[in-house]
Each structure stands twice: as structure tokens, then as C-alpha cells.
N, C-alpha and C positions, 0 to 999 in steps of 0.2 A: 434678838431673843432666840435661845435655843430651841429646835426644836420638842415637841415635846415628845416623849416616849409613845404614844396612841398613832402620832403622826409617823416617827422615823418606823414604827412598824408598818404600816398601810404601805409605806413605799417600799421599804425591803419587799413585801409579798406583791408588790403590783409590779415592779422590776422580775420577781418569778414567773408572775401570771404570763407575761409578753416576751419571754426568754425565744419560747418557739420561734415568734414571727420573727423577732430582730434575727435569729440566726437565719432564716428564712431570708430573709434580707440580705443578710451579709452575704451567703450564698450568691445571692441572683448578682451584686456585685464582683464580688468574686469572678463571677460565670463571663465577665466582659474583661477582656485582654487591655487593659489599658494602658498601654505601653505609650511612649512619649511621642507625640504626636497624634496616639490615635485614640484620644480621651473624649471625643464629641461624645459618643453613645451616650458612657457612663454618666457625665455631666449633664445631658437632656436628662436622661432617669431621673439624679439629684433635683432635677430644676420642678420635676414633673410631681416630687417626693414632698418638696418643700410646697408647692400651691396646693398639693390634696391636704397639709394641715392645717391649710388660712393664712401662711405666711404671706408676706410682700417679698417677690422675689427682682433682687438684680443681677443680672447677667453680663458682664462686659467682658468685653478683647483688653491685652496687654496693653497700654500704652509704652513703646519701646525706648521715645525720645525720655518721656519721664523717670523711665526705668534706669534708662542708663545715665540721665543726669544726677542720680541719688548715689550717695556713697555707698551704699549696699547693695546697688543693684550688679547681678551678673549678665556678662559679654550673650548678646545675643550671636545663633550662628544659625547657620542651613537646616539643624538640624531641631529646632526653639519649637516649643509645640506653636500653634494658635489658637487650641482649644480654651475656648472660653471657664471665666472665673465664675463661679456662683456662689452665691452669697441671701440666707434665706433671714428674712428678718422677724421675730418675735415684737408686736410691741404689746404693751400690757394697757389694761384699761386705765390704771390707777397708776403711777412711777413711784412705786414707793421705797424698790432696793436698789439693789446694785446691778449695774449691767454686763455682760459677759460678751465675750466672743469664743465660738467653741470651734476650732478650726481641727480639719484634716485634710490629705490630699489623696488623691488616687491616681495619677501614674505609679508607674508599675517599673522597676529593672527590668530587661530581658530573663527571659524562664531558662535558656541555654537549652542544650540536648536535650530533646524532651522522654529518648532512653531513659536519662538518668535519674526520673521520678518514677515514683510506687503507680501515681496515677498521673491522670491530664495533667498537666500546670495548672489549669483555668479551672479542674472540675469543682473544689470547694467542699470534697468527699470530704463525710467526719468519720473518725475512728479511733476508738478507742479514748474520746474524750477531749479529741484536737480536731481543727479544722485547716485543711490542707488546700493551698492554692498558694500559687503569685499573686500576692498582696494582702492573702488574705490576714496576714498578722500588719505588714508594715503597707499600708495601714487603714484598710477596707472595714478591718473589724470595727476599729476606732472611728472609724464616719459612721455606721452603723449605731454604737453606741450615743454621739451624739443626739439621734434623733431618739433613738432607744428611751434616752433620760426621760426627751421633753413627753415621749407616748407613755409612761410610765406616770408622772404627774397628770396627764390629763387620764388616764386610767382612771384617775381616782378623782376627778373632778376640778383640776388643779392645772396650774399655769405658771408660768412665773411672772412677779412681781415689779417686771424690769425687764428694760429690751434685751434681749438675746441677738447678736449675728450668727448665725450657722454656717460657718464658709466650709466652700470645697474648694479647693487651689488643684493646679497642678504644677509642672514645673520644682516639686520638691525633692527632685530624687537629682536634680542634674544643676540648678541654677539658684533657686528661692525665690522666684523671680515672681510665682504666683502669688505668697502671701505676701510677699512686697508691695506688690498690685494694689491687696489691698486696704494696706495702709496709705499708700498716695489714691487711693480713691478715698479715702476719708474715715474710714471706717477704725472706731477706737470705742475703749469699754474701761471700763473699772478694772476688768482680770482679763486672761484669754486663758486658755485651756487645751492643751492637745494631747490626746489620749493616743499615741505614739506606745508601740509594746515596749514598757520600759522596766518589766519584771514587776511589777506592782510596786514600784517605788518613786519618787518623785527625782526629777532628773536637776539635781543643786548646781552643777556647771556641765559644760559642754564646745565642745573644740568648733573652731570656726572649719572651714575646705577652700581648698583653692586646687580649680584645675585648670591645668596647661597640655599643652602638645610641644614634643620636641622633635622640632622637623632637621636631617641630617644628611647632605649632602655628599656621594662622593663621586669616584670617577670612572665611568663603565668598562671594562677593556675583554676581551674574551679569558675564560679562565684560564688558560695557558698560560695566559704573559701577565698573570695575577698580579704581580710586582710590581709590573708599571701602573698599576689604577690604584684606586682608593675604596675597600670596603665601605659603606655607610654602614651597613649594620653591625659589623664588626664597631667601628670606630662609636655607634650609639651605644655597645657595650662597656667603653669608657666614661662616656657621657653619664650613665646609667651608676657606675661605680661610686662617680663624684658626687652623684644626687646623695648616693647610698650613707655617706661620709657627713653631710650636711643633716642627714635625717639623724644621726648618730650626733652631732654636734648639739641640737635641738632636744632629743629626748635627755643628753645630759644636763640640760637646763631645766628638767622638772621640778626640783625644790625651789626654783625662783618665782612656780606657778601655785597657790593654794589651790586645794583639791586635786591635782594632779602629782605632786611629790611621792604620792604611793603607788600609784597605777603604774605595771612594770614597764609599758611600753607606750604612751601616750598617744605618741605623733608618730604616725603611720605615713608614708608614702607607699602608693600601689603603684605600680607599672600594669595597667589595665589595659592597656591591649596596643600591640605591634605590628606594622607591616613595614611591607619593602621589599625591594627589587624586583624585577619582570620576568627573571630566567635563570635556571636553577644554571646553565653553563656561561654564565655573563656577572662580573663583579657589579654587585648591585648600587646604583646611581644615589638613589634615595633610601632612607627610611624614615618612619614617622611613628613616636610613640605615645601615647595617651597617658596623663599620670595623675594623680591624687593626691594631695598632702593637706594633713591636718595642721589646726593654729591653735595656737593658745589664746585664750580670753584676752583683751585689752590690746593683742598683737593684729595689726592691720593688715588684710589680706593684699592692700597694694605693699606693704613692706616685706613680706614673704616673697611675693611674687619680683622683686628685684632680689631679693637675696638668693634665689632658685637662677635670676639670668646672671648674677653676680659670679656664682658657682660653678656655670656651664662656661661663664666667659676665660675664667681661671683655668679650669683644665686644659679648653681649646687652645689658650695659649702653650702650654707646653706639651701640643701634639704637632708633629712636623705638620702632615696634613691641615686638621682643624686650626690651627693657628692662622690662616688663610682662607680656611671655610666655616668661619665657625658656626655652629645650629644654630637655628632660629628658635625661639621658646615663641607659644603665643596662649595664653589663658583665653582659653576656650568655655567656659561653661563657669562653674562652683567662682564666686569671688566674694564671698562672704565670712563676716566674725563670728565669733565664740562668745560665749556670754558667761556671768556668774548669777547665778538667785540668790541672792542675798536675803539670810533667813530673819523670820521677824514679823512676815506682813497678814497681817488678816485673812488675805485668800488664803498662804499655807498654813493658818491656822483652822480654820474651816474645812479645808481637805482632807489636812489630818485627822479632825475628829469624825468627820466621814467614812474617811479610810477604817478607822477602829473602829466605829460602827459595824463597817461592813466586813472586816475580817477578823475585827479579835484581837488586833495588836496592833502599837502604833506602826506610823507610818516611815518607813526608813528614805532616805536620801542618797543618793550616790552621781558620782559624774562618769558623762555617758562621754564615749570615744569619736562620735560620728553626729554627723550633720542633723539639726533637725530648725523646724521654721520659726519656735519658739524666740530667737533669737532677735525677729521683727519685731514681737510684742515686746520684749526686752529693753533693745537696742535703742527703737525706735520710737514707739506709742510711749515707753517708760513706765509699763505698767506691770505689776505682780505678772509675770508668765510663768506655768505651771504646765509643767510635761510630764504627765501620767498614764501609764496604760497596760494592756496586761502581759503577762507569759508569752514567748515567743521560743522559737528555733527553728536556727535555718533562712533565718532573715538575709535574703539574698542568694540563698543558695539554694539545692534542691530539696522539695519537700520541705516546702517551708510551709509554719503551719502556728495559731495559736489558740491558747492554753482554753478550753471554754469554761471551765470550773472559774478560774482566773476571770475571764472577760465575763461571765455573771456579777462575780462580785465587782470587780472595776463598775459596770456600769449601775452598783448598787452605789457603789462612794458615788461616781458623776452623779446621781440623781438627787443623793443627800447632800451633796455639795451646792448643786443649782439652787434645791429646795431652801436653802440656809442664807447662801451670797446673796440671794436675787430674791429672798422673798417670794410667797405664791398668793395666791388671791382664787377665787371662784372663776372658772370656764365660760366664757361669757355664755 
């Protein structure tokens, strides 16, 4: 039953009432560096967040054997956080709705130069109607918001009708390896919900990642006798050109993909970061490159990942050199699919009228170009997954920062959403 008009008002103003403190929150989040590996803080906070509401909280480590024996899990390496998963559980007195999982994560990209911000990375300054930090859009705001909902219903005396998970992951910026977790910890619902800054739209499809390293060997000799050696990084410039060619092969494949046929450029390949050689007067021995490449839905990221050594094996052959040394590729991190929401289901019908609810117009859909965890509840659990969340820019880059006019209303849909899917009941 819909809600009724007496009711969707009470929460629109009780989502006003506690606007302050959630940004308050989001802030104090913000204000911890959570870069990959160094997510304990942030997660004790969450863990600390979820028992001051009477949740049941559980906290667990990766399991790595079960990670990697899953077809979705990605390549652990040296660099794999092991800060722990948390996971806050709602249960309701009465089971009378539908159950939820509302996940986010909180690792963080690297901030880069920190010249090149207006302020701190980390400080969470608001101005002029945006909130400024690393992470604070992708996607601090949106953990925030999560509890935000649930403080907003009991505001007014109210709970939901239906167990809730609240997860916090990490590992989403590099691997997916957090909410993968957990799914092989057990954990499954009626919908799941990730409020990811996705411009206030719901995200209909979305490209799988797969990363690899291209490691390129060549033959050191002093610069004078240049001739007789073998550039490596020179010769990864060839390397580099042929990915270039594949990636061009792949985006002219977009009309074989729905929802991608219009998007000018789909499938991204980045060349994210390079090193190599030891002496600016010595042809250098090694190079090694970090790289990125997007998938299309239903395309398997182990079939990508052959068609990338397929590609490199090709060129090396007809390089004098590499034809005898050819590069190593090694998938490093991202080994994950793409997914499609297929329209129709209850939860995006609920969202939607949420969303109009809370801004005045319906809800539009679009496919998002980059990675996000939704893909788990998708792929895996098989359930309605629903990636929603607010205004952003600068996601990844400097002075990134999101929309708060935006993230009000987002977290007024998330609460008319909860309130509707899951049922409410009386505070015990």
C-alpha cells in the first residue's frame, strides 16, 4: 500500500529536520584519509555508528581462498587492503516487508598534488552549496545518506518493517572484492541500493574493469652504443599503440551492446601510471605499465583479459626485439563484469515514485561508463540492484566535491523508498 500523503510529508520534513547532523557526518568522514589499505579508522567509526543505533553489528576479514575461487572475484596483490568488512544489521520486530541491503564503500583514489586543490583533500569545506573532499561525493556522502534514511524514520518514530544490511566494503575503487565478501558471507535481500553520485538518475547498465600490468623488458647498454640495446620503454610505446587499436576495435562494437550504441565512447582504456629504467644515461632494461579497460555487459572479464595478451602477443611478434622478449601482462587488481537492470521490477518502481516524490519529476535512467559494486547484487544474489545517488564533480579528480541541494533530496527518495519497500512499524 502507498504511502499516504500525512506520511510521505512527515518524512520529507524529518529528512530536513537532520540535513545538519548527516552533513555533520559526512564531514567527520570525509575528514579521514581512506585510501586503500588505510580504511581501519573510517570502518571502527562505521562499526561504532551502527551499535550507537541498536544495530547487530558484524565485522569480518576478506576471505581470499573464497574470493578468488568465485568467478567474480579479483587477483589479490601486495597492495589488497585488510581492513575489515562491516555490515550493520536492522532487524524489525514484526517481518512484514521487504528486506534491503544498502551498501557503500569508503576507500578513497589517491588525492594527487595537493597544490592542486582550492583546499585540504581531506577537509570536507562546504561552499557555495557543494561539499568538497576525496571521497566526499564517490562515495562518503552516500554511506552517510544510508544511515541518514534510517535517522530520519526513526525521527518520527519509525523503523523499517524488514531487516535492513547496512554494509560498508572497501576495496571498491580497485578490486570489488569488498562487497563480494559479502555476498560469500551470506548476506542477500529482496533489493540492494547504492547511492553512488550518479546525477540523480538510476544507473540502467554499466561496464564491467579489468586491470592488468604490462611488464617490458629490454637490454641495458650505455647511451652511446644506444643501438646495440633495447629500449623498454620505447618499445612499451609500441605495446601501448596496439592496446590503442583494440580499444578502437571494441568501441566500434557498441551497436551490438544495448544501452551503449549511443554513448560516443564506451570502453575506455587508461594508461594509469608508468615507470622504468634506473638512469637517465643507460637504455633502460625494464618498464612497467598500469592499465584499465572497460567491458561490456554479458562479456567476461576472463575473455577480455586473453584478448588484451592476445593483442600484445601479436604486435611482439612483429617487433625484431619483442618477438624474443615478448611483455608479460599480469591482471592485477579490477576482474569484474558489467551488468544490465532490466526494467520492470518493483524496487524501480518504488524508487521512482520516490524520486518524484522528492524532486518533482520522474526518474530518468542512463548507463554509467565506470565501475561500480552493484554488479554483485546483480550478477550474483539476482536481485533488483539499484544505483542511485546524487550530483557530483570532479570524481577522481581535484576538488571533487558533491551537490548538497542534490544529496538532500536523494536522501529524501532513499527514505521514501525504505519507507514503502520495507514497510515501517513503531520504534520499539
Amino acid at each position: 500500500m502507498a504511502l499516504s500523503d500525512e506520511l510521505r510529508d512527515r518524512i520529507l520534513q524529518s529528512v530536513d529536520d537532520g540535513f545538519d547532523a548527516q552533513l555533520a557526518y559526512t564531514k567527520k568522514l570525509v575528514n579521514l584519509p581512506s585510501l586503500r589499505g588505510q580504511e581501519h579508522a573510517i570502518q571502527d567509526l562505521v562499526f561504532r555508528e551502527f551499535q550507537s543505533r541498536g544495530m547487530k553489528v558484524d565485522r569480518f576479514d576478506m576471505d581470499r581462498d573464497a574470493i578468488m575461487a568465485h568467478p567474480g572475484g579479483s587477483p589479490f596483490s601486495e597492495h589488497h587492503s585488510d581492513a575489515p568488512i562491516v555490515v550493520g544489521i536492522h532487524h524489525p520486530r514484526n517481518e512484514t516487508g521487504r528486506s534491503l541491503i544498502l551498501n557503500a564503500h569508503l576507500d578513497v583514489v589517491p588525492e594527487g598534488p595537493h597544490e592542486m586543490w582550492s583546499d585540504a583533500p581531506f577537509s570536507g569545506e562546504i561552499k557555495d552549496g557543494w561539499m568538497y573532499g576525496r571521497g566526499g561525493a564517490d562515495m562518503k556522502a552516500g554511506s552517510a545518506a544510508n544511515l541518514a534514511a534510517l535517522d530520519a524514520l526513526r525521527r518520527i518514530g519509525l523503523q523499517p518493517a524488514a531487516t535492513v544490511y547496512v554494509q560498508s566494503v572497501v576495496e571498491e575503487e580497485s578490486t570489488g572484492n569488498g562487497s563480494l565478501m559479502t555476498y560469500l558471507r551470506g548476506y542477500t535481500a529482496d533489493a540492494a541500493l547504492i547511492p553512488e553520485p550518479t546525477g540523480n538518475r538510476l544507473v540502467r547498465a554499466n561496464v564491467g574493469v579489468l586491470w592488468f600490468q604490462l611488464k617490458v623488458q629490454g637490454v641495458p647498454v650505455h647511451v652511446s652504443d644506444m643501438g646495440e640495446g633495447a629500449n623498454a620503454i620505447d618499445a612499451a610505446y609500441g605495446v601501448i599503440g596496439a592496446l590503442r587499436r583494440l580499444e578502437e576495435k571494441w568501441n566500434a562494437e557498441k551497436g551490438d551492446h544495448p544501452h551503449f550504441e549511443d554513448a560516443g565512447h564506451p570502453i575506455n582504456l587508461n594508461i594509469g601510471k608508468i615507470a622504468g629504467g634506473d638512469w637517465a644515461s643507460s637504455v633502460p632494461s625494464w618498464c612497467t605499465i598500469d592499465c584499465r579497460v572497460s567491458i561490456y555487459p554479458g562479456t567476461s572479464a576472463a575473455d577480455v583479459a586473453q584478448q588484451v595478451r592476445d593483442c600484445v602477443a601479436d604486435h611482439a611478434r612483429n617487433d625484431a626485439f619483442l618477438a624474443n622478449n615478448p611483455p608479460e601482462v599480469v591482471v592485477n587488481g579490477f576482474h569484474a563484469e558489467g551488468f544490465v537492470l532490466e526494467p520492470g521490477s518493483d524496487a524501480e518502481d518504488v524508487l521512482g515514485a520516490a524520486h518524484e516524490a522528492a524532486f518533482g519529476a520522474p526518474m530518468e535512467a542512463a548507463m554509467l561508463p565506470g565501475y561500480i559494486d552493484t554488479r554483485v547484487y546483480a550478477l550474483y544474489n539476482q536481485i533488483p540492484a539499484l544505483c542511485y545517488g546524487p550530483i557530483s564533480r570532479n570524481v577522481h579528480g581535484f576538488d571533487e566535491a558533491v551537490d548538497l541541494e542534490s544529496l538532500r533530496r536523494i536522501t529524501k527518495t532513499m527514505t521514501l523508498f525504505i519507507a514503502e519497500w520495507c514497510g515501517t512499524e513503531a520504534v520499539a
